[in-house]
Every structure is written in structure tokens, then in C-alpha cells.
C-alpha positions in Angstrom: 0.0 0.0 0.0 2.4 2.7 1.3 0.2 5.6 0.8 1.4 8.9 1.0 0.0 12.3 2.3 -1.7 14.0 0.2 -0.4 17.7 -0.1 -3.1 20.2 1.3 -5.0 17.3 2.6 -6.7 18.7 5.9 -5.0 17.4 9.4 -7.8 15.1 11.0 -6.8 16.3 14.1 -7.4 20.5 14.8 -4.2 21.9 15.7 -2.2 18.8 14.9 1.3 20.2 12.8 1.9 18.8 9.0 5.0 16.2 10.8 2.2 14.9 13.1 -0.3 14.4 10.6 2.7 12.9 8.3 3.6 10.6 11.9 0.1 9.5 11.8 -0.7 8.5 8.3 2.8 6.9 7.9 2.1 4.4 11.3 -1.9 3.7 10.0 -0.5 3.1 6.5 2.6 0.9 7.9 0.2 -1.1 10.5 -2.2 -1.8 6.9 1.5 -2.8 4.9 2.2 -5.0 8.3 -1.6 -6.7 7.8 -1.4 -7.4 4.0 2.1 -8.9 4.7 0.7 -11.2 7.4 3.9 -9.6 9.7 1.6 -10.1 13.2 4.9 -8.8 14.9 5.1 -5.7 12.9 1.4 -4.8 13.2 1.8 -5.3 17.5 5.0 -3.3 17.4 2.2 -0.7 16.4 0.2 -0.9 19.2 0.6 0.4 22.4 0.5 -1.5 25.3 -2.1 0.3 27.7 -4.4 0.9 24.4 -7.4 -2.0 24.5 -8.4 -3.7 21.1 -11.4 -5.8 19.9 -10.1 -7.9 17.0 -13.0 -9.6 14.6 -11.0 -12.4 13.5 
């Protein structure tokens, strides 16, 4: 996938600074990457620890 930022694209976040949203997009877009690979390791190293997921599978 490895999408990139579109330039003048909005920040989703009010106040956020172009190298957040850019921090952002790049760990959402690498976490997808990770899925598609099947790299479960790289997808956790994502995650943080005190965050609480639901996963469908």
C-alpha cells in the first residue's frame, strides 16, 4: 500500500502540525502494509500496550 499524504490534505486532528499528521498516516499506512504482509509482529509493534483492542478475527 504505502500511501502517502496527500499535499493540502486537511489534518484530522485540529491543531495537529503537518509532521504529526505525516507521523500519523505513515504508522496507520505501515500497520495496513504489516496486515497485508501477514507480519503479526510488525502490526503489534504498532500498538501500544495500555491501548485496548477488539479484533474480529
Amino acid at each position: 500500500m504505502n500511501l502517502s499524504t496527500p499535499s493540502g490534505t486537511p489534518s484530522a486532528r485540529p491543531g495537529a502540525s503537518p509532521a504529526e499528521t505525516e507521523a500519523i498516516w505513515s504508522l496507520v499506512t505501515g500497520m495496513y502494509d504489516a496486515y497485508v504482509a501477514g507480519d503479526r509482529a510488525r502490526i503489534d509493534a504498532c500498538l501500544d500496550p495500555a491501548a485496548t483492542l477488539w479484533d474480529s478475527a
